[in-house]
C-alpha positions as CSV (number, residue, x, y, z in Angstrom):
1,X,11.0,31.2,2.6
2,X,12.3,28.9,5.3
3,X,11.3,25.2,5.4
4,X,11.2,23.7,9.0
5,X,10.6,20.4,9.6
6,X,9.3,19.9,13.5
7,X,11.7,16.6,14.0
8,X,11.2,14.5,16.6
9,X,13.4,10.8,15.8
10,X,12.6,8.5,17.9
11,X,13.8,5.7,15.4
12,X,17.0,7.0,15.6
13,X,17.5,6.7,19.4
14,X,17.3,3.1,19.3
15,X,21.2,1.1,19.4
16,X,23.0,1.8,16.3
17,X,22.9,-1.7,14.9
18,X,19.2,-0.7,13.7
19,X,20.4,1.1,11.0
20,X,23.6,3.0,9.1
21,X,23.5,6.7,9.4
22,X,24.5,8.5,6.3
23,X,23.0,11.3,4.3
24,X,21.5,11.5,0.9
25,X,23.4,11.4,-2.4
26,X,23.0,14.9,-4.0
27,X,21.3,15.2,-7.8
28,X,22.8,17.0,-10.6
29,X,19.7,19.0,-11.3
30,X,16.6,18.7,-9.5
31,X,12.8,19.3,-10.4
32,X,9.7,19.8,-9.2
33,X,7.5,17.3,-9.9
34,X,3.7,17.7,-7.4
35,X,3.7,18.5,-3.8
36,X,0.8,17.1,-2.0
37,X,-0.2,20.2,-0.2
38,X,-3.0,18.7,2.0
39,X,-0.8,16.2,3.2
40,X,1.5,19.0,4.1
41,X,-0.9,20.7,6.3
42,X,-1.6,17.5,8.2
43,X,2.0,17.2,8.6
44,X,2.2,20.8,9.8
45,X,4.3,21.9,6.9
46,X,4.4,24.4,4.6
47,X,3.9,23.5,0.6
48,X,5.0,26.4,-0.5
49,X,8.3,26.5,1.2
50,X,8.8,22.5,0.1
51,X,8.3,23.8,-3.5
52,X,10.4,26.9,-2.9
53,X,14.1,26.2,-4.2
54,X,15.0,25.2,-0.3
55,X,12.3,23.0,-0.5
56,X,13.5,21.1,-3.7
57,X,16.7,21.0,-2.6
58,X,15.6,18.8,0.5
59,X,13.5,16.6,-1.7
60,X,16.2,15.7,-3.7
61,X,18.7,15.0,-1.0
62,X,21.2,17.8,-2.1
63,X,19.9,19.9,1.5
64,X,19.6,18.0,5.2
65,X,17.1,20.0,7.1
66,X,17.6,21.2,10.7
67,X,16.8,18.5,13.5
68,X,16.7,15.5,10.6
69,X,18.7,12.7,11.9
70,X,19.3,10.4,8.0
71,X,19.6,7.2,8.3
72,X,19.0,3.8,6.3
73,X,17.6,1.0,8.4
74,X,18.4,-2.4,8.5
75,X,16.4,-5.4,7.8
76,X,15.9,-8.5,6.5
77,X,12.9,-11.0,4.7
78,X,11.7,-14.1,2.8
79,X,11.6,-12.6,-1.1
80,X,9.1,-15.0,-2.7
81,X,9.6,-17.6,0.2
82,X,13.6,-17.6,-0.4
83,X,15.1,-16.4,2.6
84,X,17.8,-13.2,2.5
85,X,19.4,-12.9,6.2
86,X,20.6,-8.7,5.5
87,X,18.5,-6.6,3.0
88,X,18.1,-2.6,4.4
89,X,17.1,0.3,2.8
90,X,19.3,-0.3,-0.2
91,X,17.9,3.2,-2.1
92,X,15.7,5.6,0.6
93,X,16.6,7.1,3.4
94,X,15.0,8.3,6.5
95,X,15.5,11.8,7.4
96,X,13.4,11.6,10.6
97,X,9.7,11.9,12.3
98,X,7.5,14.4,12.4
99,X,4.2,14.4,14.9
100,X,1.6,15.9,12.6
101,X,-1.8,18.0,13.2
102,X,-3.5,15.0,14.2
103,X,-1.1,13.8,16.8
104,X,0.0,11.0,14.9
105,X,4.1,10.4,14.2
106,X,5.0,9.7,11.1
107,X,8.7,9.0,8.9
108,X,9.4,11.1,6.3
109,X,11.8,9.2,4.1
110,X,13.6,10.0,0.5
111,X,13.0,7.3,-1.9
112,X,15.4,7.2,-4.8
113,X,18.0,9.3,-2.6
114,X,21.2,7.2,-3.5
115,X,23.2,3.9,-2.4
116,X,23.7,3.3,1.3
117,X,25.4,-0.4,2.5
118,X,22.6,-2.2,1.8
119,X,21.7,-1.6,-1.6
120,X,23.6,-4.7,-2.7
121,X,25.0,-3.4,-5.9
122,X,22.4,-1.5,-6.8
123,X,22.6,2.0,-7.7
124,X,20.2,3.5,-5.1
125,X,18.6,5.5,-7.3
126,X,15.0,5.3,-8.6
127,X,13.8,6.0,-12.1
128,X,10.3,8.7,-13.0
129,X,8.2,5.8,-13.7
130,X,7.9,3.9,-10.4
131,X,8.2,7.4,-8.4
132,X,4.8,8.5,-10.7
133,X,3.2,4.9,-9.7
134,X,4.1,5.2,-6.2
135,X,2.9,8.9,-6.0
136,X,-0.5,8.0,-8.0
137,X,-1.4,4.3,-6.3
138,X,-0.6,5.3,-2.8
139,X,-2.4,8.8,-3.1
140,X,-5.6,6.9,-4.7
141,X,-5.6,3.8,-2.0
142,X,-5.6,6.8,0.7
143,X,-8.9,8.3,-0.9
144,X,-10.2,5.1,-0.8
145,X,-10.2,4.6,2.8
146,X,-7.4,1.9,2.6
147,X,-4.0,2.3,5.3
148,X,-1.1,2.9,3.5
149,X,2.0,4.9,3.1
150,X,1.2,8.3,1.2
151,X,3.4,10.8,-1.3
152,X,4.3,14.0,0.0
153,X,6.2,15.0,-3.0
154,X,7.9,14.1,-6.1
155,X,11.0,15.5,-8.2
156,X,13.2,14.8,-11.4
157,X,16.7,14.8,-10.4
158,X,18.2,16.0,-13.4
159,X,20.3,12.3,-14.2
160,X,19.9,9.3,-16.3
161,X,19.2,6.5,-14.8
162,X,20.1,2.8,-16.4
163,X,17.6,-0.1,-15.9
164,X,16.6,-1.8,-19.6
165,X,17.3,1.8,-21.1
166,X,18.5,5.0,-20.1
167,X,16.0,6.7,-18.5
168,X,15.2,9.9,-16.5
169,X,15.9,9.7,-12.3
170,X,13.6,10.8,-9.5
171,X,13.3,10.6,-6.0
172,X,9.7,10.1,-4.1
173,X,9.5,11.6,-0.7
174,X,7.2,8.9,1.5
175,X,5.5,9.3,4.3
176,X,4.2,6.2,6.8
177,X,3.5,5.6,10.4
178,X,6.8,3.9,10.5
179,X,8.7,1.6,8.1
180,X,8.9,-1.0,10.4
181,X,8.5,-4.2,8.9
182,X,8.4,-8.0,9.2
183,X,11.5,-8.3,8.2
184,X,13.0,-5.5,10.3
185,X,12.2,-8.2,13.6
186,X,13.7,-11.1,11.0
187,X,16.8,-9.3,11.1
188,X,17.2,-9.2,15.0
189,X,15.2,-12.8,14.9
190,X,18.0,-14.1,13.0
191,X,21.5,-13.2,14.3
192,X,19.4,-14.0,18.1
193,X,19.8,-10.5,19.1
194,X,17.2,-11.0,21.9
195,X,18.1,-7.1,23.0
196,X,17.3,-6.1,19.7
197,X,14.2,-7.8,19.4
198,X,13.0,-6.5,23.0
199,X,13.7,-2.9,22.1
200,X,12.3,-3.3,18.8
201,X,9.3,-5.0,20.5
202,X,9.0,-2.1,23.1
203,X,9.3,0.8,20.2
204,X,6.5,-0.7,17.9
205,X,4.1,-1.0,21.0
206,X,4.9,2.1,21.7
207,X,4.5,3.8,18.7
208,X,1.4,1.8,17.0
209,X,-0.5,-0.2,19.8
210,X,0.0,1.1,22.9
211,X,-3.0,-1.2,24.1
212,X,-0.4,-4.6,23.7
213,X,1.4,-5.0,27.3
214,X,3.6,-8.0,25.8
215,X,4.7,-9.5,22.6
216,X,1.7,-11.9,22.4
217,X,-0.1,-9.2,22.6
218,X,1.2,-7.5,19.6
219,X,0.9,-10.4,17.3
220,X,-2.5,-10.5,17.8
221,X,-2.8,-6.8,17.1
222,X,-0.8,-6.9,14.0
223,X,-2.4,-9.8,12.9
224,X,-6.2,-8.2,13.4
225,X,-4.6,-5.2,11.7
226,X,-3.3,-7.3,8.3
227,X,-6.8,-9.4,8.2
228,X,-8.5,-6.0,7.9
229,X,-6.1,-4.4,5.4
230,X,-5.9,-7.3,3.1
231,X,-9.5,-7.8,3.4
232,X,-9.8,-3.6,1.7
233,X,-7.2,-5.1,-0.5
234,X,-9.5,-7.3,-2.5
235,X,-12.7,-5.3,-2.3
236,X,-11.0,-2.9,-4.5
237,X,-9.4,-5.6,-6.7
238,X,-6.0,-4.3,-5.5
239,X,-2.6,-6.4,-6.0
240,X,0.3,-5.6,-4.3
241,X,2.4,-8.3,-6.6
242,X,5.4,-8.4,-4.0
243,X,4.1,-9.6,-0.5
244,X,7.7,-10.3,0.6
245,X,7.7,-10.4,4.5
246,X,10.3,-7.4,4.1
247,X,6.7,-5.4,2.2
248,X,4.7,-6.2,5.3
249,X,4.7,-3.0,7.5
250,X,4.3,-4.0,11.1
251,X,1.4,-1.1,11.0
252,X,-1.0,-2.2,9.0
253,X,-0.4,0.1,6.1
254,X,0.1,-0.7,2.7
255,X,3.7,-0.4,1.9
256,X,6.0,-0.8,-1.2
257,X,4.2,0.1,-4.3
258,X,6.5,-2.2,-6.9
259,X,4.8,-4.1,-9.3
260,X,1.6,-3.3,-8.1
261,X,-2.2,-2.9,-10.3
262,X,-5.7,-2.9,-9.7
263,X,-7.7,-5.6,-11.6
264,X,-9.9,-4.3,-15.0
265,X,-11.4,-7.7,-15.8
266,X,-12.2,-9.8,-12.7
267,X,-10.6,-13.2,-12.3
268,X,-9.1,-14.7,-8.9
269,X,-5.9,-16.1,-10.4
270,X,-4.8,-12.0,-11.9
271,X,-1.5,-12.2,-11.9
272,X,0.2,-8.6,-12.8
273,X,3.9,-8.8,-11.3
274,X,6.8,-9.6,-13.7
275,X,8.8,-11.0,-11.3
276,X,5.7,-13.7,-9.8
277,X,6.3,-16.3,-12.5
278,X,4.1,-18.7,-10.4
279,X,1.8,-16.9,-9.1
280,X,2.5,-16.8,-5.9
281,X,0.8,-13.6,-4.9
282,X,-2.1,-13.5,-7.3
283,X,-5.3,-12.0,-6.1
284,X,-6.9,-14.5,-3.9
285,X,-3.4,-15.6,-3.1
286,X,-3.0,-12.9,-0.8
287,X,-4.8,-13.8,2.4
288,X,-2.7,-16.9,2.4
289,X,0.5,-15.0,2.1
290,X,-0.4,-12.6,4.8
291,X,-1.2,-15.6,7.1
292,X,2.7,-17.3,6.2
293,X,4.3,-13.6,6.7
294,X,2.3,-13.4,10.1
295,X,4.1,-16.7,11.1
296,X,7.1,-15.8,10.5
297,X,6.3,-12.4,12.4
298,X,5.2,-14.9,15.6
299,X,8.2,-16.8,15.0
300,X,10.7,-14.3,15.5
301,X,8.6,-13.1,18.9
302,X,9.2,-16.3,20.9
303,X,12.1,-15.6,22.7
304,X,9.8,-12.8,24.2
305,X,6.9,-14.4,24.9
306,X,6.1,-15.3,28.6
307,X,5.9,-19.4,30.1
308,X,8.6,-20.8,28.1
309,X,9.2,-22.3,24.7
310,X,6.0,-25.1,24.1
311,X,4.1,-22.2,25.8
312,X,4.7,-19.6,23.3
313,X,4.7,-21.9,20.5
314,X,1.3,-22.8,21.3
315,X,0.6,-19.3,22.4
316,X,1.4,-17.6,18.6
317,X,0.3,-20.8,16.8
318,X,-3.2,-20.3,18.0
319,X,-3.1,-16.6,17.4
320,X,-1.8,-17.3,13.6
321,X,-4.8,-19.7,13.2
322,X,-7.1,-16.9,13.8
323,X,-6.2,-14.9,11.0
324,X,-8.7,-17.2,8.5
325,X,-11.7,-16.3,10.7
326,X,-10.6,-12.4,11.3
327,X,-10.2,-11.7,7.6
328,X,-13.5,-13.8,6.7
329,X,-15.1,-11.5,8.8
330,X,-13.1,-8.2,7.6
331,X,-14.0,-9.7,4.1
332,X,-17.7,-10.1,4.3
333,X,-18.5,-6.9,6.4
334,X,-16.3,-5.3,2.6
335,X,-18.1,-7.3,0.9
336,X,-21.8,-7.0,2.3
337,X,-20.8,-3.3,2.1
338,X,-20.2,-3.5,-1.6
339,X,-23.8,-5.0,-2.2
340,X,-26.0,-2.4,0.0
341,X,-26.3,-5.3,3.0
342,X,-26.3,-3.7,6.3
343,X,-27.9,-6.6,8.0
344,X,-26.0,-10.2,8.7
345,X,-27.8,-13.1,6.7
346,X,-26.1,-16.8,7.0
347,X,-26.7,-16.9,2.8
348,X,-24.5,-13.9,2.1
349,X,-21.3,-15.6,1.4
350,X,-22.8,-17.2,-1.0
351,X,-24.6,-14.7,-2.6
352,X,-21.1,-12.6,-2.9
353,X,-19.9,-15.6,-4.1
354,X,-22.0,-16.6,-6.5
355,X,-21.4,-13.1,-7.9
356,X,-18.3,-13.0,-8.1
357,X,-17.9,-16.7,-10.1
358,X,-20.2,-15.3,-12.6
359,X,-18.1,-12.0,-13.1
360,X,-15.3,-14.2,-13.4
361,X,-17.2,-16.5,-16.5
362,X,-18.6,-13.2,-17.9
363,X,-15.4,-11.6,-18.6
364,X,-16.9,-8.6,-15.9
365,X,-15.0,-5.1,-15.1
366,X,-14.6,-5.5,-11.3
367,X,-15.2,-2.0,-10.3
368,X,-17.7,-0.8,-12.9
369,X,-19.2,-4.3,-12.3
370,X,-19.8,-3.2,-8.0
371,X,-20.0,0.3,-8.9
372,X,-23.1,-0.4,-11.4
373,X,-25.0,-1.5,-8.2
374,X,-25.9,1.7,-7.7
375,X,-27.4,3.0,-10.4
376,X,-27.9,-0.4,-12.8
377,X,-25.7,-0.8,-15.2
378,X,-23.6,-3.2,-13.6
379,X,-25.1,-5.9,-16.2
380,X,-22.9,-3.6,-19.0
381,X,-19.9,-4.7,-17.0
382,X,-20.2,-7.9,-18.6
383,X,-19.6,-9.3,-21.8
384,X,-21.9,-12.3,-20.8
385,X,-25.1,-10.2,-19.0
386,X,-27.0,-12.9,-18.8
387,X,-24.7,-14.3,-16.0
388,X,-25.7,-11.2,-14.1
389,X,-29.2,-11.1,-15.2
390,X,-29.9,-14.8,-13.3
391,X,-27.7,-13.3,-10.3
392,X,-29.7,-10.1,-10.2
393,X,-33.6,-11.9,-8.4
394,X,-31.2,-13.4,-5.7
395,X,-29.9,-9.9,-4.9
396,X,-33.0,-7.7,-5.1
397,X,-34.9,-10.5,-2.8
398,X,-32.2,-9.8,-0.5
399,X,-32.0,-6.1,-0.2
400,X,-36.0,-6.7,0.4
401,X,-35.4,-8.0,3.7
402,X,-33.1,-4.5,4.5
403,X,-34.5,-2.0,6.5
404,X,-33.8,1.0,4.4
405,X,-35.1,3.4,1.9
406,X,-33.7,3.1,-2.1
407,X,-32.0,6.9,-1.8
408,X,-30.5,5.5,1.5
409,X,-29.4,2.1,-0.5
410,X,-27.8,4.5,-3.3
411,X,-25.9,6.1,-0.9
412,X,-24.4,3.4,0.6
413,X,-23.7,1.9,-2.2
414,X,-21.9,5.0,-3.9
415,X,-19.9,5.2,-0.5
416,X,-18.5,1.3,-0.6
417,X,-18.2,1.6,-4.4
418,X,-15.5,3.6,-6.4
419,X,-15.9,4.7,-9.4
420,X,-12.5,5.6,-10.0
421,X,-9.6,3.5,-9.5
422,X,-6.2,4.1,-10.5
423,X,-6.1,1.3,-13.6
424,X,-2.7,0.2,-15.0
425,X,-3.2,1.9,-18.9
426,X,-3.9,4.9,-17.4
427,X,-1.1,5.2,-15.0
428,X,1.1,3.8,-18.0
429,X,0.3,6.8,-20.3
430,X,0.8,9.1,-17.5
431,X,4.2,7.7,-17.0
432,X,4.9,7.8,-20.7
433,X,3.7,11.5,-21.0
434,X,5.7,12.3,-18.2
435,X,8.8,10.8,-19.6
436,X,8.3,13.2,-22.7
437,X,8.0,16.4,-20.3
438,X,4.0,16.3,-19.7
439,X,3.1,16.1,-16.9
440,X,-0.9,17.0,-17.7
441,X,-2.1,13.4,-17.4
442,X,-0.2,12.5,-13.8
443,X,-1.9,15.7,-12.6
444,X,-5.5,15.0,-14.1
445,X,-5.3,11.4,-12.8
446,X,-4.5,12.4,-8.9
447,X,-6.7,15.4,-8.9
448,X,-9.5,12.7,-10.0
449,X,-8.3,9.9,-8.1
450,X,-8.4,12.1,-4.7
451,X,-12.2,11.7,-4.7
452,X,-12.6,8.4,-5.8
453,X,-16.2,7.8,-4.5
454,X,-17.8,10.9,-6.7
455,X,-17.4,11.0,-10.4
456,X,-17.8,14.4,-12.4
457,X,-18.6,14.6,-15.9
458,X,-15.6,15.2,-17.2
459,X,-13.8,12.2,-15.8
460,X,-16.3,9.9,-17.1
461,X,-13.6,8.4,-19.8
462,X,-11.5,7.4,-16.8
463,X,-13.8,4.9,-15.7
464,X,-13.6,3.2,-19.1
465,X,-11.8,-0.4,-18.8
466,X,-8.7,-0.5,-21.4
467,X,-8.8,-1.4,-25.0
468,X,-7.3,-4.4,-26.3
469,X,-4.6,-2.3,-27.3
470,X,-4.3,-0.7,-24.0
471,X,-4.5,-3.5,-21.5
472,X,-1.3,-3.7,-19.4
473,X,-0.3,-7.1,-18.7
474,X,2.6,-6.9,-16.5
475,X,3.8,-4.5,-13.8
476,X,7.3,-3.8,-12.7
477,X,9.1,-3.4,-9.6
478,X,11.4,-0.4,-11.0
479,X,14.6,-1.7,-9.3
């Protein structure tokens, strides 16, 4: 069984100072782990030659397929605010593009596939735990209607990796609409490669907003694009925990699953990442980050923009300062969703408010909490009820002035509301089982997580929030 990958690398045509061709670093003894098989199809592939023994041997990196072109790009970033001028793909590489079923072009890169020159030290590889994470998060944010980067497959690699403790390796294979980051124009930005920058410029309008006819242009666009992102962000109670500009993908998706976790017990302050002593990308921290990592997006486009210097200035000043109104909006039309609303009332930020305060005093499960809308049990999300029971009259009066009938209302809110979410002691014990040989629990908790919005019976316990003994209080980045 042949595995063909319909290449088309139109990364790899741009000047060679984008990047540092080189292959992958072979594995002693490599494994199947899951391949996603209906991502597959949309790529045009075939899953059961990429779990054939040609197959592994490509997801490992011990096999270059025909027409890849591998290569490890370059880039740069602020890592909590602290600038780094060269950072790179210091453990993944890109084998190349593929245009799927759907038209759409997307990287296929190896995650975990050995040092390249800009791992800075590191050992390039990647250990099962964060591979598992990535694989389960990303897979689970797709079902819930959220952009982001996705898992085609997963294998062991047969070595010993060293972080605190010896533990087994792995490699991810990742797919995205491009890597492309903030910090991949920082890079250019920086060493005032105004060539780079414009072909740079050109590819990403090319290849994600083909609407933009100039770099002002594409601010704006990526701008409306991270407003609406973030925004599905926190009406899931998702926290990436590492918002460097170098984790900000250019197109909009969710990229660079490290320390990552969805909230159990609502508070705005959560705080997962062990690396964020100061919580600098907490929960409702994150709109403000997105706005700082825009700016330093529009600052690197100046050079570009048309009218001079005070022109553009003003030009991507003004654009940055609409990102506070564009993600209010994103956020309320989430939001409004969450509660059944489908009309526009001036009061409704305060009602979600006012909600959400309460859930924070009444120690409340944020998704059984939203999800309890729709069938009333969301007062058992709390340990204090009563907060919910004198929130509950402000609510019902307001879905009274809603057009719609209560089976309708159910619907809707079912369809805005998982039940399921990926939470951290759950994806913990997968890890762990996995690091013992079983893989049972990774497999049950992405076959459930794949249809997020509809719970069966028998996945009931997965919607349980953790024990004390079980709650996980701090996430890793894996590195």
């Amino acid at each position: 069984m042949t595995l063909q990958f319909p290449f088309d690398n139109s990364y790899a045509r741009l000047p060679d100072r984008f990047y540092t061709r080189l292959a992958p670093t072979p594995v002693k003894k490599p494994g199947l782990i899951a391949v996603n098989e209906a991502l597959a199809h949309e790529l045009g592939l075939d899953p059961q030659a990429l779990a054939s023994d040609g197959g592994l041997s490509v997801l490992a990196g011990n096999a270059v397929p025909e027409g890849a072109d591998p290569l490890a790009q370059a880039y740069a970033g602020h890592q909590f605010g602290g600038w780094v001028p060269q950072l790179g793909d210091g453990r993944a590489v890109l084998l190349g593009e593929v245009v799927g079923q759907d038209g759409a072009r997307r990287d296929i890169q190896l995650k975990g596939s050995g040092p390249t020159p800009y791992s800075r030290m590191g050992d390039g590889r990647a250990w099962l735990g964060p591979v598992l994470r990535e694989y389960i998060v990303s897979e689970a944010m797709h079902a819930l209607g959220i952009p982001t980067t996705r898992a085609l497959a997963a294998v062991t690699t047969g070595e010993t990796v060293v972080r605190e403790a010896p533990l087994p390796g792995a490699v991810l294979t990742r797919v995205a609409r491009s890597h492309i980051r903030v910090g991949t124009f920082q890079f250019f930005a920086a060493r005032g490669d105004e060539d780079g920058l414009k072909a740079l410029t050109d590819h990403v309008i090319a290849r994600h907003y083909p609407e933009a006819d100039n770099a002002l242009e594409l601010l704006e666009a990526v701008i409306g694009a991270q407003a609406r992102l973030v925004a599905k962000w926190l009406g899931v109670g998702f926290i990436h925990g590492v918002m460097n500009t170098d984790n900000m993908a250019i197109s909009g998706e969710t990229i660079d699953y490290g320390p990552c976790a969805f909230m159990d017990r609502y508070h705005p302050e959560t705080v997962f990442s062990s690396i964020d002593a100061y919580g600098r990308y907490a929960y409702n921290k994150q709109p403000d980050v997105a706005v700082w990592n825009l700016a330093q997006f529009a600052t690197c486009l100046l050079p570009l923009m048309e009218g001079g210097r005070d022109k553009a200035v003003a030009d991507a000043t003004e654009a940055v300062h609409r990102f506070p109104a564009l993600f209010q909006a994103a956020w309320l039309e989430v939001f409004r969703a969450k509660l059944g609303l489908e009309t526009v009332e001036d009061g409704d930020e305060d009602l979600i408010d006012d909600l959400l305060n309460r859930m924070a005093a009444g120690g409340a499960d944020f998704t059984n909490a939203f999800r309890g809308q729709s069938d009333g049990t969301a007062r058992d999300a709390f340990e204090n009820s009563a907060l919910y029971d004198e929130w509950h009259p402000r609510w019902t009066a307001r879905l009274a002035r809603e057009d719609t009938t209560p089976e309708a209302r159910q619907s809707a809110l079912e369809a805005a509301n998982p039940a399921l979410i990926p939470r951290n002691h759950r994806v913990e014990q997968a890890i762990q089982a996995a690091v013992k040989g079983d893989l049972d629990p990774f497999r049950r908790l992405t076959q459930a997580l794949a249809n997020p919005y509809e719970l069966k019976g028998e996945n009931k316990d997965l919607t349980a929030p953790p024990t004390a003994a079980e709650v996980v209080r701090q996430t890793f980045c894996g590195t």
